[in-house]
Structures are given as structure tokens and as C-alpha cells.
TORLO-648818 format. One line per 2 residues: their letters; for each residue x, y, z of C-alpha. Coordinates in pm, 1 decimal. Layout:
A = X Y Z; ...;
***
This chain:
XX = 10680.4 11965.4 6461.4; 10678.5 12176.2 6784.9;
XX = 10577.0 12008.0 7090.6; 10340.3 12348.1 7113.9;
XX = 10127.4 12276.2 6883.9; 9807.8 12424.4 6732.8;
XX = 9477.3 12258.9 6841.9; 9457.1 11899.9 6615.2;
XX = 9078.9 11921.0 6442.0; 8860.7 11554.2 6440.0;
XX = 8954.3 11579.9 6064.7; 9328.9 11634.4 6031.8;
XX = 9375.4 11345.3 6306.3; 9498.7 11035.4 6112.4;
XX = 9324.1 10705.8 6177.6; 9657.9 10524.7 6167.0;
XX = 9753.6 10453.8 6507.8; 10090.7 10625.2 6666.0;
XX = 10194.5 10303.6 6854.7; 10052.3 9950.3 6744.9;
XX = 10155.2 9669.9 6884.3; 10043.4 9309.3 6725.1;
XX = 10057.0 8959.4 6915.2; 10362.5 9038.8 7162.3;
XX = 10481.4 8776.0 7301.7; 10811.4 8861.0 7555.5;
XX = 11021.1 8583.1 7772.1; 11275.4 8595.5 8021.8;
XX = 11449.5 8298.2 8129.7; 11147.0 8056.1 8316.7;
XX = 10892.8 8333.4 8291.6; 10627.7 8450.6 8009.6;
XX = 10610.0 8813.3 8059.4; 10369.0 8909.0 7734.4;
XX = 10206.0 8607.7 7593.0; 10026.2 8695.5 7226.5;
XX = 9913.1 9086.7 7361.0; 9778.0 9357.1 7072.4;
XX = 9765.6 9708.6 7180.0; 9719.6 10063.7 6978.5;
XX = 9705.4 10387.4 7038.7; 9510.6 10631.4 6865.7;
XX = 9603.7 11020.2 6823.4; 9470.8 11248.3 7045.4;
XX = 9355.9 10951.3 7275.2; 9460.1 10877.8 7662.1;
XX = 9445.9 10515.9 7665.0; 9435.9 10344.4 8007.2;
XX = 9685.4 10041.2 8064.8; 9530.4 9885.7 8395.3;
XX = 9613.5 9573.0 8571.1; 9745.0 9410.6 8891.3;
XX = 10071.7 9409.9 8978.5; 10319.4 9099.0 8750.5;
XX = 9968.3 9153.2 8458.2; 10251.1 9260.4 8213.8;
XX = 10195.0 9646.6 8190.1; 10566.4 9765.8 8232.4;
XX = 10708.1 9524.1 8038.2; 10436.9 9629.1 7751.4;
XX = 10551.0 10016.6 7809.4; 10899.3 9887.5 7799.2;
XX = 10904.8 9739.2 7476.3; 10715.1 10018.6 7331.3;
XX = 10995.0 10255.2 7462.9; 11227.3 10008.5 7309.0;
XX = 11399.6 9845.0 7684.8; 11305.2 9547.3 7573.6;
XX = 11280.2 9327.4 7295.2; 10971.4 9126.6 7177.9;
XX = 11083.8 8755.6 7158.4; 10794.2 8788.7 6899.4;
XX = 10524.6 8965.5 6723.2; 10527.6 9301.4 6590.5;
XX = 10550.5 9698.3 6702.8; 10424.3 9952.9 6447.8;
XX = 10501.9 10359.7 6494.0; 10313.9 10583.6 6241.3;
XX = 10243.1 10304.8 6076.1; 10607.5 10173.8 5991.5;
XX = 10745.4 9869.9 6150.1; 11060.7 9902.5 6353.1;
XX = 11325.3 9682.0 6291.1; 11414.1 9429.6 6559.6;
XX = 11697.1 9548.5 6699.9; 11496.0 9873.9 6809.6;
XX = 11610.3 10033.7 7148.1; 11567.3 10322.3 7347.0;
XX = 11723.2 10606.8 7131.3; 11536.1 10466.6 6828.1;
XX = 11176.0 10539.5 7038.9; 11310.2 10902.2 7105.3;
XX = 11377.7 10946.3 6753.6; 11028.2 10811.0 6676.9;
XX = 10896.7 11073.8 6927.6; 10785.3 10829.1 7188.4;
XX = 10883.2 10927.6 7574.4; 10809.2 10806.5 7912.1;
XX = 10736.2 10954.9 8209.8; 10767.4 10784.2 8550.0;
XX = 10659.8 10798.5 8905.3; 11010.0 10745.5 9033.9;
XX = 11227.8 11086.4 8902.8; 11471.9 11020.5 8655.5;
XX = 11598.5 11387.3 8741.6; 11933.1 11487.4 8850.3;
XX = 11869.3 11639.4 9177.4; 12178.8 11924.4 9162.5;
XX = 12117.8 12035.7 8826.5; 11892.3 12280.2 8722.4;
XX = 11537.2 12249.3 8618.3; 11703.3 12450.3 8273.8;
XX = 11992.2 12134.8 8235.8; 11761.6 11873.4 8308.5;
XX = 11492.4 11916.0 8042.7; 11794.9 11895.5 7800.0;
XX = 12002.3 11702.5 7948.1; 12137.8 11477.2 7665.5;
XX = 11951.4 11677.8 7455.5; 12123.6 12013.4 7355.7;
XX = 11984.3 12276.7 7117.1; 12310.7 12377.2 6912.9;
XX = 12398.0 12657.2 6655.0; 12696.2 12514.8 6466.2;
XX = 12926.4 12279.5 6741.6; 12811.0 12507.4 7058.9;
XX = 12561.2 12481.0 7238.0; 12220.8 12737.6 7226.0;
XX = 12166.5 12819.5 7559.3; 11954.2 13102.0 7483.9;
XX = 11746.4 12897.6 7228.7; 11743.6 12630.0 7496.0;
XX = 11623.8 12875.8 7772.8; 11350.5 13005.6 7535.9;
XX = 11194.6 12668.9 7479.0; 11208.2 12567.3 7796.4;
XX = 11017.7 12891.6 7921.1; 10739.9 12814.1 7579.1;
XX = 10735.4 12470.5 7730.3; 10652.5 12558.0 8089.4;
XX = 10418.5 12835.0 8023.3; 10242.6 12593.2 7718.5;
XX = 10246.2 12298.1 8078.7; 10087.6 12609.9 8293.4;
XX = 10343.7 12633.4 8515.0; 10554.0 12869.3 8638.5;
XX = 10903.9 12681.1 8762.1; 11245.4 12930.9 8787.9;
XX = 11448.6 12757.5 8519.7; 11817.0 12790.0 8711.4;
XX = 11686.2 12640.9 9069.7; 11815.3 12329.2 9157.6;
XX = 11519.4 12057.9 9142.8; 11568.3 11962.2 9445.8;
XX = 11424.5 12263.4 9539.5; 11136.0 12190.4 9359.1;
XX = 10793.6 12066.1 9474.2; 10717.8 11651.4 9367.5;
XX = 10442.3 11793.1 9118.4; 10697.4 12049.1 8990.9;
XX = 10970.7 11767.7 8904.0; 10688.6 11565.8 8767.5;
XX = 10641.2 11881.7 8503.0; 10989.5 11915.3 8462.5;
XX = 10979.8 11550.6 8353.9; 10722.5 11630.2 8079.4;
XX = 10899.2 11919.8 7973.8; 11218.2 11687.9 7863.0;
XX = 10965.8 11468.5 7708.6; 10814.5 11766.3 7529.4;
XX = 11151.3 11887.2 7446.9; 11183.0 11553.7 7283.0;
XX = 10932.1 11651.5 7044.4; 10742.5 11328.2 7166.4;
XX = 10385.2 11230.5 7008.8; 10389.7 10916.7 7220.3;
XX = 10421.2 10983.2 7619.5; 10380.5 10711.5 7838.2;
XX = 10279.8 10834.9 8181.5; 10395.3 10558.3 8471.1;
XX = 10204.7 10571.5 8778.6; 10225.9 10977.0 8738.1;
XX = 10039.6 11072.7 9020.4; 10078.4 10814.0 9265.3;
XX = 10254.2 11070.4 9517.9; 10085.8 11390.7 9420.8;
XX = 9807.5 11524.2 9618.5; 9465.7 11611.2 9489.2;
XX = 9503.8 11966.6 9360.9; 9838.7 11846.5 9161.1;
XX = 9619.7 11603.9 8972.4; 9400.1 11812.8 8810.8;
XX = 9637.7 12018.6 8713.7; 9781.4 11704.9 8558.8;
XX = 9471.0 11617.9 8416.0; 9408.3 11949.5 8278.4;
XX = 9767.6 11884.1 8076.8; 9637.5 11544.7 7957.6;
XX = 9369.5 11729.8 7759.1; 9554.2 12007.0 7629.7;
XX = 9775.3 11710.7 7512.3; 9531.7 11511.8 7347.1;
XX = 9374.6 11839.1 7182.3; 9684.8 11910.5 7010.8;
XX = 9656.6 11548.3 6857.5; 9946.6 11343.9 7114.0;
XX = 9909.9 10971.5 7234.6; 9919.4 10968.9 7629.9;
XX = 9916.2 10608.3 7734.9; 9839.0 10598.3 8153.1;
XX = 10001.3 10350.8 8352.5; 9762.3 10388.0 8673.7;
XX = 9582.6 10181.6 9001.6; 9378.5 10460.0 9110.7;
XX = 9078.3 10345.8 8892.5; 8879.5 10681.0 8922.5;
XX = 9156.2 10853.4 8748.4; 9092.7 10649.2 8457.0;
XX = 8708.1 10764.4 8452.5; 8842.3 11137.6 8470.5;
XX = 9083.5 11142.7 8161.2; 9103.9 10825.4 8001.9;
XX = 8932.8 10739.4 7639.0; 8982.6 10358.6 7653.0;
XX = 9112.8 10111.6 7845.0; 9316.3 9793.5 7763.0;
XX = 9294.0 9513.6 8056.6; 9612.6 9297.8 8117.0;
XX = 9668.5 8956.6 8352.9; 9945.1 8750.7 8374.7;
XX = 10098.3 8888.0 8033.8; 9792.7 8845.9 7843.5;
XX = 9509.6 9086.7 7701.3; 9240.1 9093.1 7845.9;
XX = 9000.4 9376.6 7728.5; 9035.1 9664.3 7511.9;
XX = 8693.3 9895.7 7478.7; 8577.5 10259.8 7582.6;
XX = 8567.4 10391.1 7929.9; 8236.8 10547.8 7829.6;
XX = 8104.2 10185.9 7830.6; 8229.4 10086.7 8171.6;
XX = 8153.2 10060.4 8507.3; 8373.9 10114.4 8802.7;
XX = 8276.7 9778.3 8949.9; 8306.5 9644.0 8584.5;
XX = 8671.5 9747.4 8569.1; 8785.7 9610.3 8927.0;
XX = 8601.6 9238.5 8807.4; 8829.0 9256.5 8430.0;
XX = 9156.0 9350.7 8684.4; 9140.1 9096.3 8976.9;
XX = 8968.2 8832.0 8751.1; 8676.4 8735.7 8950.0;
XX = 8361.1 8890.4 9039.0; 8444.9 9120.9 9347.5;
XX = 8038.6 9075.8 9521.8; 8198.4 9263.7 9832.4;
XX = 8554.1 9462.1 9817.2; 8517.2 9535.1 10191.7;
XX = 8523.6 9271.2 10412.6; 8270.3 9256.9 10731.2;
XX = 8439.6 9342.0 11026.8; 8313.8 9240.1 11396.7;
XX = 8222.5 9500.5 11612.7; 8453.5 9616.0 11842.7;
XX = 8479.4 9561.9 12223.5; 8412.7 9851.5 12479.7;
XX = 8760.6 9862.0 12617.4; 8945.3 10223.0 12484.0;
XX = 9309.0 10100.0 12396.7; 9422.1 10463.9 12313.4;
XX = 9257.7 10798.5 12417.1; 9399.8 11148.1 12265.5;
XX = 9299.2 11437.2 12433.5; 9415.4 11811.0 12372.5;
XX = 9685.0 11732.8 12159.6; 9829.0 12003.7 11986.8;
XX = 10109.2 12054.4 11715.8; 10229.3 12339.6 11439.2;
XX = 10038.6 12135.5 11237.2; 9714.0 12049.1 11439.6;
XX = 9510.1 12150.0 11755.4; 9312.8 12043.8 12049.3;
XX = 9243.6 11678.1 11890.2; 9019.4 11439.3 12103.0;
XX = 9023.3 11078.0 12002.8; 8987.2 10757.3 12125.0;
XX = 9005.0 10398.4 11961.6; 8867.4 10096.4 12112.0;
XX = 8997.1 9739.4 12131.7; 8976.6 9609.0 11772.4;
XX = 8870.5 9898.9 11581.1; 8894.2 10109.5 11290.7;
XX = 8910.7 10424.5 11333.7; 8898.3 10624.2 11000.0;
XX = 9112.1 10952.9 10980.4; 8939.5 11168.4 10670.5;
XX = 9056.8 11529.1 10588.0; 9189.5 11791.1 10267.9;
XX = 9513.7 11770.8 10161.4; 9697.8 11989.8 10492.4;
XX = 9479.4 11909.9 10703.9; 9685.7 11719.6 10953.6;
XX = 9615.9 11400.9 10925.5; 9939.5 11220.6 10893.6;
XX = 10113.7 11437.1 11130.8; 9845.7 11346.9 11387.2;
XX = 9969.0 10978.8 11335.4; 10317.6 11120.0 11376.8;
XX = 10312.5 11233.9 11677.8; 10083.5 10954.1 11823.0;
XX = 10369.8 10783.5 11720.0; 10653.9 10987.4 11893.3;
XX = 10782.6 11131.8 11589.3; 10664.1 11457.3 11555.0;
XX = 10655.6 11752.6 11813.3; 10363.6 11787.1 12043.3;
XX = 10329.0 12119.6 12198.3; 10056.3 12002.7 12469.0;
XX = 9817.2 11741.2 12506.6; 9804.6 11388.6 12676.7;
XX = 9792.3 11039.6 12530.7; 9673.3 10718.9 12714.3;
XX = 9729.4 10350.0 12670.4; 9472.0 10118.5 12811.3;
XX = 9441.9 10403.6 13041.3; 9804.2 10499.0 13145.7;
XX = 9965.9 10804.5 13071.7; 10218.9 10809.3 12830.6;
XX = 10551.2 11027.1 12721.5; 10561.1 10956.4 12349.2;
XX = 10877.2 11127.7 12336.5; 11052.9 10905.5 12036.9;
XX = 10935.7 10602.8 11840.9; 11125.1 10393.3 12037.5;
XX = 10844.0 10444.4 12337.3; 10542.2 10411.8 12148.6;
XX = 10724.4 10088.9 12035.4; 10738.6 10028.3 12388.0;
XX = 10389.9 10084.6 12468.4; 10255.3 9883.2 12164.4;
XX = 10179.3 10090.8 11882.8; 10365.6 10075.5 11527.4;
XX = 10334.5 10311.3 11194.4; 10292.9 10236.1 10882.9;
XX = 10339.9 10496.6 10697.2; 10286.1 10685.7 10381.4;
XX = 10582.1 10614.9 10233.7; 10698.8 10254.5 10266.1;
XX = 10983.1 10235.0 10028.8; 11144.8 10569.4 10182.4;
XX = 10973.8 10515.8 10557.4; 10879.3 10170.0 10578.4;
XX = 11176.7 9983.4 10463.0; 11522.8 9966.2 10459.5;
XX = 11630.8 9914.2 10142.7; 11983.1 9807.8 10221.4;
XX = 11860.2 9522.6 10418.7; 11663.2 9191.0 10301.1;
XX = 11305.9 9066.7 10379.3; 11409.6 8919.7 10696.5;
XX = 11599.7 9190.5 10829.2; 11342.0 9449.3 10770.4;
XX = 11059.9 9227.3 10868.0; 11285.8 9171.1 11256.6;
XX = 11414.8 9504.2 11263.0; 11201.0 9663.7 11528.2;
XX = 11237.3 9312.3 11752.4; 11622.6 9247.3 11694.7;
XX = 11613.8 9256.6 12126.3; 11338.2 8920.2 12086.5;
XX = 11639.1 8708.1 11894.2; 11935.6 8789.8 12116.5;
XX = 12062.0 8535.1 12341.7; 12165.7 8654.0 12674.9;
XX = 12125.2 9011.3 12572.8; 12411.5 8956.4 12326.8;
XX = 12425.6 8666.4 12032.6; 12131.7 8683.5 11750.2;
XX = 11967.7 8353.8 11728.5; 11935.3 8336.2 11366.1;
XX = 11735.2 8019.7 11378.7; 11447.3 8169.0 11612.7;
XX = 11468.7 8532.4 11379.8; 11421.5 8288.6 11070.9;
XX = 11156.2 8091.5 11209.5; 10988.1 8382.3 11360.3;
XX = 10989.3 8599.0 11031.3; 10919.2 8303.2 10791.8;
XX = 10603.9 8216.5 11001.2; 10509.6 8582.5 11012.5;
XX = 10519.8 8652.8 10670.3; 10388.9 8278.8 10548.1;
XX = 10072.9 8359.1 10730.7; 10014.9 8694.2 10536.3;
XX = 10064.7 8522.6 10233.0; 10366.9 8666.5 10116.9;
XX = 10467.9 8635.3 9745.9; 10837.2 8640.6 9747.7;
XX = 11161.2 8415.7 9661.1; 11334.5 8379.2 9997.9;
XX = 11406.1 8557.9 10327.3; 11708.9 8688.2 10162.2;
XX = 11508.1 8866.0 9885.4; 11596.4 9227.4 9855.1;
XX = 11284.9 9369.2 9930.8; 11336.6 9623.8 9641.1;
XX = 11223.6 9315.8 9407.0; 10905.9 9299.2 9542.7;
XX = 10556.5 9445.3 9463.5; 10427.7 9719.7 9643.0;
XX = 10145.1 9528.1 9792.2; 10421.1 9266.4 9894.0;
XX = 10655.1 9573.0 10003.3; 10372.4 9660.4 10218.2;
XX = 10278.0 9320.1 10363.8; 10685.6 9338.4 10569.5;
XX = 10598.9 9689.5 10676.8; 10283.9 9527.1 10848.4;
XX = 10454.5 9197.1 10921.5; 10737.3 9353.8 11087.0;
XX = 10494.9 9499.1 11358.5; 10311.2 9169.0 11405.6;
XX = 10634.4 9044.3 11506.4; 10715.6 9343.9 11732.3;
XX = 10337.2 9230.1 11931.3; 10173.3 9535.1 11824.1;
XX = 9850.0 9606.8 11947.7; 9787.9 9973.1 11790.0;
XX = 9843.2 10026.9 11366.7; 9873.1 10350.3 11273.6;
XX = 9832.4 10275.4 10881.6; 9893.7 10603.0 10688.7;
XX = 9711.0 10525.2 10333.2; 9828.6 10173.6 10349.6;
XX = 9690.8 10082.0 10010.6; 9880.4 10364.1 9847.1;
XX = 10014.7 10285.1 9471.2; 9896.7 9912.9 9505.7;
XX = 9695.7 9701.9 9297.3; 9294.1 9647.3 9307.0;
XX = 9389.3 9277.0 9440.0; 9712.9 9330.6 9663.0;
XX = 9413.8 9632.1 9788.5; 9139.2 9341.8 9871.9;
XX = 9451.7 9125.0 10047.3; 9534.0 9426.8 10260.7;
XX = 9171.5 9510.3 10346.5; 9125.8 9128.3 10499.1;
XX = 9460.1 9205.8 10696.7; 9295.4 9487.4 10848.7;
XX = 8978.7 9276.7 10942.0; 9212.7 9002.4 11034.6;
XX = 9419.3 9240.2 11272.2; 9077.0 9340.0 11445.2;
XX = 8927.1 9008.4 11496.8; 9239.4 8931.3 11727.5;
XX = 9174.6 9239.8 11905.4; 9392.5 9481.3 11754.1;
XX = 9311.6 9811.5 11670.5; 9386.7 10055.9 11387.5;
XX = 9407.8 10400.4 11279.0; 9335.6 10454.6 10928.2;
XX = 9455.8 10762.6 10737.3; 9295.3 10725.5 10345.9;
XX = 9255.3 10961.8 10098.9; 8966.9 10778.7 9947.5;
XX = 8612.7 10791.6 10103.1; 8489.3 10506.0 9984.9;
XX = 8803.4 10296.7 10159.3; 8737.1 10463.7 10489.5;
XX = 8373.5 10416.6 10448.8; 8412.1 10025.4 10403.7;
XX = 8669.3 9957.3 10658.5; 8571.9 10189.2 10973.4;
XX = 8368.6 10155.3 11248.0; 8397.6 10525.4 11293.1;
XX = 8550.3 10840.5 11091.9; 8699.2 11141.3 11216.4;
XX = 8738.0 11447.3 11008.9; 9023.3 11632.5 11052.3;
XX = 8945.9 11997.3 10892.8; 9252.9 12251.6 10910.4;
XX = 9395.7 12089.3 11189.3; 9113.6 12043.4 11413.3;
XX = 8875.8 11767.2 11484.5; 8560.3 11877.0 11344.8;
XX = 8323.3 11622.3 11343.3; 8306.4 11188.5 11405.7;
XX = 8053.7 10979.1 11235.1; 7967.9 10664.3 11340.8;
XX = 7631.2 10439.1 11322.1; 7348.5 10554.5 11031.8;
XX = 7544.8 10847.2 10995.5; 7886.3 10690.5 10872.5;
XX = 7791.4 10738.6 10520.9; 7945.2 10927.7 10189.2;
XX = 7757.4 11249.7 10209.5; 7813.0 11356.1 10581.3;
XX = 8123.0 11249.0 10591.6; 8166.9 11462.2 10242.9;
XX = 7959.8 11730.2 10378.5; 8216.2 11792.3 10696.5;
XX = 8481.1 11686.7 10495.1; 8487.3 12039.3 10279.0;
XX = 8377.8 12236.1 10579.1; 8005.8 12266.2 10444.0;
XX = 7722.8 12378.4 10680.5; 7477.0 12083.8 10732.2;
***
């Protein structure tokens, strides 16, 4: 059956499920990863796998793909049981396919190789590269999207690899496609485009199961919605039938009566004053934050905003314009001064930005204060790092094995409690926190926003870059919007609410 299909009728879609999966139950050694979960999916259906991170919902994808093994209970496709021993090639051949967040793209090969790759179109023992070039093209143009097949993806855009991924699933004939944390990294204008694929998907009668934690994506596209927690089910029901509010309660477990914590109200002191500052990428900004404040950064994908932390930070180029700290003057010429001068980024990007991957959770958590541990300029006291960066990272509530943990084993929310920690250590006064709840879970979300009010109540002050009005609304004292590069308005008071700051937001007239 070709992956461009003809639109799938209510009628001719079969009421047996393309993926059923029946009491799963899956152990590793000392931990219960599925205990008794059921699961379907229906055709032409987007079905919603939500949960925090550890609930169980990669491990459920993973068995369905066939990288892991039920230690019991039973997986159905079309119907027919697989046989035990069922692995990754057998999914394939079943037309089931994943799609992740993370590429699984080989970066100097074509976009042309890499939706075959391992998959070749032959005509006798040769390969078909003209059949393979003209399926590819059917397959992009069916996706809406017009990628030159012999470029190097590393050329290409993040959305563009993402489509190049669903092309080789596509390719795969799949009927099953499993879509991990998809748009996690895209920006706004990507993701409809992705949703617009969803429903041409489902129309033509495919299974899309959505691995996601941004919760209004699953109102957008989603049919139903299965609810996971520590490796058990949950809820499985309709989206129609359920409340945002609803769905963050089923996820964290508890009834969330406030998301936002209450902050205190800042002091009068200004910590940090911007004035005139000007970039390729932004112009003539005028800001100032005040000793333990928020200070919300809202604005259109482009418009600025996490350069503007950038070069607050020292690591982007100003062209003019002065910043002051607690009043004084300052060159932020490099990271290394802003450092100096108390401020620290967390940015967009932890894994890539935030972290060094080579190095453990107490490395990376020290990094930026390796001067702090050094006997006479010279030795590292390891016993004064390990104290300091055990104490640190205790009081945040870290969920980890030990200080020699790579920190690539940990959850995002975890991942993103060293980037924080690591400044805490360094006696940071001024966060810049680039969407600091990025790709995290609805609780490892609430554990950050207390951090934040924490951080303020001891008089420190942050800048918060979010693309999510509601998350600036309920941790800010006061919202800037950033609108092609320039400062165009700053709300405050009665008037820090959703519609003005939407109003200004997409350059509307009030």
C-alpha cells in the first residue's frame, strides 16, 4: 500500500486496532518499568501518550517498536499477535516507525540517502535510484515540503530534518508512526505545519501515536489520550472530554489548586538597567530588573528575545548601548565578565549549551567556580567541590544516583536543575533563564517554577524568556514585549494580563 494514499472513508476504516497492547508488564533488573499497562490504537486516530518524566511512556513506545521485550502480557498488530522474540526489523515489516526529537539522520549524507538509507528500492540486484528519487520527491510534495533531495542535511533547517525523518518512515510504508517529543525544538510556525501533516495522516487512515509535554498540543491534534505514572495506566478517554487543568491533575497525580506559586514583591533597588542596546538582531532596548524580580521577556518567533539575553550575557555582539550593575557601568565583553559581575544563563538549549556532556554531575554543577576549590591558586580541594556541589544540588532536590552520574542519564527537569545549580554555586545574583521549562514534564515544570520563587525570595532576580503566555503571566512581576527587535511595550500591575500582553504581542493596535 503506498504511503500516499487516497483519503480513508469512516466506513472502510477497520475497527480492529493497528497496535494493541494488553496488560504489559516490563522489568529491568530492581526496577518495574510497565506494570499491567493496556494501550490501542485506532486507525486514523492521533492518540496522545502523556506523562511525567520515569511514567513509562518510552519504554511503552519501545516495546511497540520492538527495543524491548515485554517480560509479560501481550502486543497485537492488525490484529495478529507477534511472537515473543519480536524486534525492531519485525515492527518495520509490520509497518510501524518512530520518529524522534533527537535526529537519527546522518548529517553528511543527503536528504535523497537518508530517507533510504537501509532501505533501497532495487530493480533486479542494483539499486533504483531513479525510482528512489521519484518517491522521495511524491513523498515530500505528499509532506508539503519542498527540501532539494542531494543537499547535505546538515544544511537543512531542524523542521526540515524532522520531515526528512517522516519521509524514511513513510518510505517504510509505515501505518503505525510514533512521533517522540516531535516538536520540542521547533518554533511555532513549524508546528502547524506539523500538525497540518498529522491530519492529512490520519485522513488517509494511519495511527500517529504523540509522545508530547506541551499539553496544548494535545488539544490541537490529538483524538484521545492515554495517562501513564510510574509504569502504570492511568487513563485512557477522549480529549473532547477533557480539560486542560483535568489533564495536568491525571499527569502529576494530585490536584494542582495553583501551578504558579505566589511570589513576594520585589524590592526598589534596580540590580540591572539596559539602556540603548543595540544588536543585528535587536535595537534601542530599555530595561531594567529590580532586586528579586521577574522580569518576563514575551515576543514572535525572531523577535530577539534570546539574543537580548545573549548579549546581556557577553555572548553576542552589541553594536551600542550601556548596561549597569547595581548602578556601575559594565563591559560585557565575554561571559567570563558577566560571570564576574554576577549574572549567569541558562539557556535554551541545556543539553548542547547548558552542559557538558563529557563531564559528570559534579563537574558540570562546579564548572563555572573551579577558582572557589583551588588551594593556593593551584590544588582542587575535592572535598570542599564535593561538599559544595552535594549541598547545592541536595537542596534543589535533585533526583540522581551520585555526583559521578553522567548527567546524560538524567531527566530533563533534573538536567536542568545542574544548569541552575551550577550558578547558585557560582553566587549568582542575575538568571537569565531562556525557556527554562523547555521539553520538561508538567511536575519537573511546578519544581522549577518554586525555584524561581525560591531564587527571588533571597533576593535574586531573573529574566525570563518563555514562549508560553500563560508561564510568563504566572511567574512575572512585569512583561516586556519584544516585537521585531524592539521593545514595544511593558505591562505590569492590572494590566499584566493575557489579552494586552497578546494584543502587543502580534503588533495589534489597542
Amino acid at each position: 500500500m503506498s504511503a500516499v494514499a487516497q483519503e480513508v472513508t469512516p466506513q472502510e476504516i477497520t475497527t480492529t486496532p493497528l497496535v494493541e497492547i494488553r496488560n504489559a508488564r516490563m522489568e529491568f533488573p530492581g526496577v518495574l518499568a510497565l506494570d499491567g499497562v493496556s494501550f490501542d490504537l485506532r486507525p486514523g486516530e492521533c492518540h496522545a501518550l502523556v506523562g511525567e518524566n520515569g511514567a513509562g511512556k518510552s519504554t511503552l513506545a519501545k516495546c511497540i517498536i520492538g527495543e524491548n521485550t515485554l517480560t509479560s502480557g501481550e502486543l497485537f498488530v492488525g490484529g495478529q499477535r507477534v511472537p515473543k522474540h519480536y524486534d525492531v526489523r519485525d515492527s518495520q515489516a509490520l509497518g510501524i516507525a518512530v520518529v524522534h526529537q533527537e535526529f537519527q539522520l546522518m548529517e553528511e549524507m543527503t536528504a535523497l540517502e537518508n530517507i533510504y538509507v537501509g532501505n533501497y528500492s532495487k530493480r533486479g540486484p542494483f539499486i533504483d535510484r531513479r525510482a528512489q528519487r521519484a518517491r522521495a520527491a511524491e513523498l515530500l510534495t505528499y509532506l508539503g515540503v519542498d527540501i532539494h533531495l542531494d543537499v547535505p542535511v546538515k544544511y537543512l533547517r531542524t523542521a526540515e530534518k524532522q520531515l526528512v525523518q517522516l519521509a524514511r518512515a513513510l518510505s517504510q510504508e509505515a501505518q503505525v508512526i510514533i512521533l517522540d517529543e516531535l516538536t520540542a525544538v521547533l518554533p511555532e510556525n513549524d508546528i502547524e505545519n506539523i500538525f497540518r501533516i498529522v491530519e492529512l495522516l490520519k485522513r488517509d487512515g494511519k495511527g500517529i501515536i504523540y509522545i508530547s509535554h506541551r499539553l496544548d498540543e494535545i488539544f490541537s491534534v490529538c483524538d484521545r489520550y492515554t495517562v501513564l505514572m510510574d509504569g502504570r495506566h492511568i487513563r485512557t478517554g477522549d480529549v473532547t472530554e477533557l480539560t486542560k487543568p483535568k489533564l495536568v491533575e491525571l499527569i502529576a497525580g494530585r490536584e494542582l489548586s495553583q501551578v504558579y506559586p505566589t511570589l513576594n514583591p520585589p524590592d526598589d533597588d534596580v540590580v540591572l538597567q539596559v539602556e540603548g542596546l543595540t544588536s543585528d538582531a535587536f535595537f534601542d532596548v530599555d530595561l531594567e530588573v529590580r532586586r528579586g524580580e521577574v522580569v518576563g521577556i514575551a515576543g514572535l518567533v525572531g523577535a530577539g528575545k534570546s539574543e537580548l539575553l545573549l548579549a546581556i550575557f557577553g555572548d553576542y555582539k552589541v553594536k551600542k548601548g550601556t548596561i549597569r550593575v547595581n548602578g556601575e557601568a559594565v563591559s560585557m565583553t565575554s561571559p567570563r565578565k558577566a560571570i564576574q559581575h554576577g549574572l549567569g544563563l541558562i539557556p535554551d538549549e541545556r543539553k548542547r549549551l547548558g552542559l557538558n556532556s563529557a563531564l559528570d554531575v559534579r563537574k558540570n554543577a562546579t564548572l563555572p567556580s573551579m577558582r572557589k576549590f583551588k588551594k593556593w591558586g593551584v590544588f582542587m580541594d575535592d572535598e570542599a567541590e564535593l561538599r559544595k556541589s552535594y549541598d547545592t544540588l541536595e537542596s534543589l532536590q535533585l533526583r540522581y544516583s551520585n555526583l559521578w552520574q553522567p548527567t546524560t542519564k538524567l531527566s530533563g527537569g533534573n538536567q536542568q536543575k545542574i544548569v541552575i545549580g551550577k550558578w547558585l554555586i557560582a553566587d549568582t545574583e542575575i538568571f537569565l533563564m531562556d525557556e527554562p521549562t523547555r521539553g520538561i514534564d508538567v511536575g519537573a515544570k511546578s519544581e522549577i517554577y518554586r525555584l524561581i520563587a525560591a531564587l527571588t525570595a533571597e533576593g535574586k532576580s531573573v529574566i525570563l524568556v518563555s514562549p508560553e503566555i500563560e508561564e510568563l503571566l504566572g511567574l512575572s512581576h512585569r512583561i516586556y514585549v519584544l516585537y521585531e527587535g524592539r521593545i514595544r511595550d511593558s505591562f505590569e500591575g492590572d494590566r499584566l494580563n493575557q489579552s494586552e500582553v497578546m494584543t502587543s504581542l502580534l503588533g495589534a493596535e489597542r
